[in-house]
N, C-alpha and C positions, 0 to 999 in steps of 0.2 A: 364574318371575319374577313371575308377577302373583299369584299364592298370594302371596308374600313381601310385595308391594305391600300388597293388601288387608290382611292382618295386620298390617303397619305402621301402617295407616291408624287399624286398633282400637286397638291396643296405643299409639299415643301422644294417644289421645283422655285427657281429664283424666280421676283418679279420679273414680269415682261409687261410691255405695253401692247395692250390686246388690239394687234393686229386681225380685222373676219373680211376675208372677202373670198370669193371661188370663183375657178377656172373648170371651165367645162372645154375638152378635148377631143376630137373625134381626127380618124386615122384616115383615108382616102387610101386605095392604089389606084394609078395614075387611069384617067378615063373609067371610072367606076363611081354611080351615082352616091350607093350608099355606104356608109364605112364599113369599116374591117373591127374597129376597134373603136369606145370609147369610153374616159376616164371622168371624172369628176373630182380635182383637189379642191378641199373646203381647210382655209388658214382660220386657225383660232390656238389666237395668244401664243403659247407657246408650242404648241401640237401641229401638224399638218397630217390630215386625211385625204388619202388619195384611192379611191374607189374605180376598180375595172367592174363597169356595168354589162349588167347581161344583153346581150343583143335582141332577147324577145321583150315583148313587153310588158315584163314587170319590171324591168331596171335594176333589180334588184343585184347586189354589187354579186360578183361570184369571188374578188380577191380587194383584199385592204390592207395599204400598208401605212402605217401608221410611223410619225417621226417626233419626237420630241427633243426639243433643240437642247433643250441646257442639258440634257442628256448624251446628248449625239449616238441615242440610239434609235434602232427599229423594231417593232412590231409587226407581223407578218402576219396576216389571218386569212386562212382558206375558210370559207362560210358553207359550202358543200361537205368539205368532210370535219369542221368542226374541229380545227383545230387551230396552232400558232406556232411560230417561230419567233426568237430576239436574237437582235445582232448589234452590235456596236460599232461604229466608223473605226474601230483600233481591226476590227477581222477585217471590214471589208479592205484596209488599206494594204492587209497585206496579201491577200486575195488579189488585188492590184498589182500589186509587186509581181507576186510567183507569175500572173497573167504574163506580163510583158518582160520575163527573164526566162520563160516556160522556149522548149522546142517547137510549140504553134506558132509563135510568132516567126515565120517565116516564108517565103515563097509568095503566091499571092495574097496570102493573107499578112504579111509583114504589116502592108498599111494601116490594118486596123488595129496593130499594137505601137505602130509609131507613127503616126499620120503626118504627113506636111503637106499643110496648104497655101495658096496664093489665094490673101484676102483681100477684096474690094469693097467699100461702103459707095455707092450711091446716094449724096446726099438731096438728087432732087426728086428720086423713087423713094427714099428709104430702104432699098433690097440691099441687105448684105451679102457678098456668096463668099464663098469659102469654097476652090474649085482644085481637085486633084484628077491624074488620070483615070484614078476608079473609085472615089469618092466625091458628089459634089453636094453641097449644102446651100440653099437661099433662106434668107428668111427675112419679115419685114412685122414692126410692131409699131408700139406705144409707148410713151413714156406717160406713170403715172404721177400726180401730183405732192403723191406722199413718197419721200424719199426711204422711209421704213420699209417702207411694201415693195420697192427696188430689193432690198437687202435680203427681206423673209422670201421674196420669190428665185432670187438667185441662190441661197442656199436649198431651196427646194429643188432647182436646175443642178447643182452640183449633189446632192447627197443622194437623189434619186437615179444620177446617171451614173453613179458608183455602183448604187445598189445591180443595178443590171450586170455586174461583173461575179455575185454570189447564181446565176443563173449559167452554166454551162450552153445553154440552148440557144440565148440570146446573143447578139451584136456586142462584141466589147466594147467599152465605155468611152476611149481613148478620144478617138474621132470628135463624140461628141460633148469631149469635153472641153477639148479644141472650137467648138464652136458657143459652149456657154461664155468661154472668155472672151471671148471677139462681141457677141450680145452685150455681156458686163461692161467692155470698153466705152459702147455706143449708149448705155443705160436707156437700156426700151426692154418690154416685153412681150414676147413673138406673139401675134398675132395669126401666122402663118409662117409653115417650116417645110420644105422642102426639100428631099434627101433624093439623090438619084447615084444608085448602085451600081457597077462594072464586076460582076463577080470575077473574072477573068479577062487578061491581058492577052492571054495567047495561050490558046486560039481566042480571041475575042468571043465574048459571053454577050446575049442580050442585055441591055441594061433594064434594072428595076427601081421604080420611082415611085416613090408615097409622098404624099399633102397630108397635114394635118393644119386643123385648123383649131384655136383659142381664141376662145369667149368669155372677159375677166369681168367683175361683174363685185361691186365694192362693198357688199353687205352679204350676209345670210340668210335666207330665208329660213321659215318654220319646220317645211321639209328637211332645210342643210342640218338645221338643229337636235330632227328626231335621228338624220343619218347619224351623224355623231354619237351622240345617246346608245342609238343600239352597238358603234364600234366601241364606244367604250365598254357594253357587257359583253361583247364578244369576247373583248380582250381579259374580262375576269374570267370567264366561264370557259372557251376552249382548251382541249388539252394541249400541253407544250410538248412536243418534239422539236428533235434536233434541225439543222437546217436541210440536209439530205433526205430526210426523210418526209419533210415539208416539200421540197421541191418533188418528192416522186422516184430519186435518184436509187436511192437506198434498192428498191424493189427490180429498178431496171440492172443493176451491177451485180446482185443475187442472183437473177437471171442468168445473166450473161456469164458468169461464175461458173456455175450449174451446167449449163450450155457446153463450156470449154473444158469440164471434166468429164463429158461423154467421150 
């Protein structure tokens, strides 16, 4: 029955023109040979899967988050503890919202709920930068031939850098969403991204600096295909929790709870 479900759920999504091609990702801190982090999005048709791969060597994803456009929703799958989360662009937008009208946004951290930069394009490099006093961004690409793959890869740049705003842990999305448009203007796709951090103004903080680097790549392979395959019975077979308790959140504020009534 839920096989059947799940199929139905594809099968009456609207036509699209099956866009397949994938982006392999890996993270860099600045001077360090091997990454920190790397991803794997594989585009098909309608769906994008984007896989946080395990750092040893089985590759084997540890987190999946799954996008379905005509939907504009998300699937969320932890493969460790076997489970999922759904979320729709209407929460995370407003998730967005409370972010940047919240009392965080303030002090040194203001810039990251309202960034302004001063943009430069290099048209005989290619380097775009997007340069603040405590946030700087480079980055330089490609432009591909098929102007679809421009559109499917830009909405995967804007919905996944939302998505970063349902995470309390992570970097609000703001910054970088300032720099997908600046990318969009120029219509390339980064190749190389370069972020360098000033956590502090005063007293002046060390700066921290990550490279990442994208490897696009116009077809699927047979592996891309079984990855896919297994995310889609993930997504029939794990159990659904809420998004708190998907992130881990749930268990840390119980704590903390507990904690503050001793």
């Amino acid at each position: 029955m839920r096989l059947a479900v799940f199929v139905g759920v594809i099968m009456l999504a609207p036509a699209v023109v099956a866009q397949e091609f994938r982006i392999e990702t890996e993270v860099y801190r600045d001077g360090e040979a091997e990454p920190i982090s790397e991803n794997l999005t594989l585009f098909s048709g309608d769906l994008i899967f984007d896989f946080l791969l395990a750092a040893d060597r089985t590759r084997f994803p540890e987190e999946i988050v799954v996008y379905q456009s005509s939907k504009k929703s998300f699937v969320l799958l932890n493969t460790a503890r076997q489970i999922k989360t759904e979320i729709i662009e209407g929460e995370v937008l407003k998730i967005l919202a409370a972010l940047q009208s919240s009392s965080v946004a303030s002090g040194d951290n203001e810039f990251l709920f309202h960034p302004v930069f001063d943009e430069q394009y290099d048209v005989t490099t290619g380097w775009l930068t997007l340069q603040s006093p405590q946030l700087t961004y480079r980055t330089r690409g490609q432009q591909p031939g098929r102007t679809n793959d421009l559109h499917r890869y830009y909405e995967f740049l804007d919905q996944f850098s939302r998505l970063n705003a349902t995470d309390p842990r992570r970097m609000p999305p703001f910054a970088r969403l300032k720099l997908n448009a600046a990318i969009k203007k120029y219509s390339f796709i980064p190749e190389e991204v370069e972020i360098t951090l000033l956590p502090r103004i005063d007293p002046p903080s060390d700066p921290i600096t990550l490279r990442s680097r994208h490897t696009v790549m116009w077809q699927l392979s047979d592996k891309d295909q079984q990855r896919i395959e297994s995310a889609k019975r993930y997504w029939m077979d794990f159990e659904k929790v809420n998004l708190a308790e998907f992130r881990g959140l749930q268990t840390a504020e119980a704590t903390s709870d507990s904690t503050d009534r001793k």
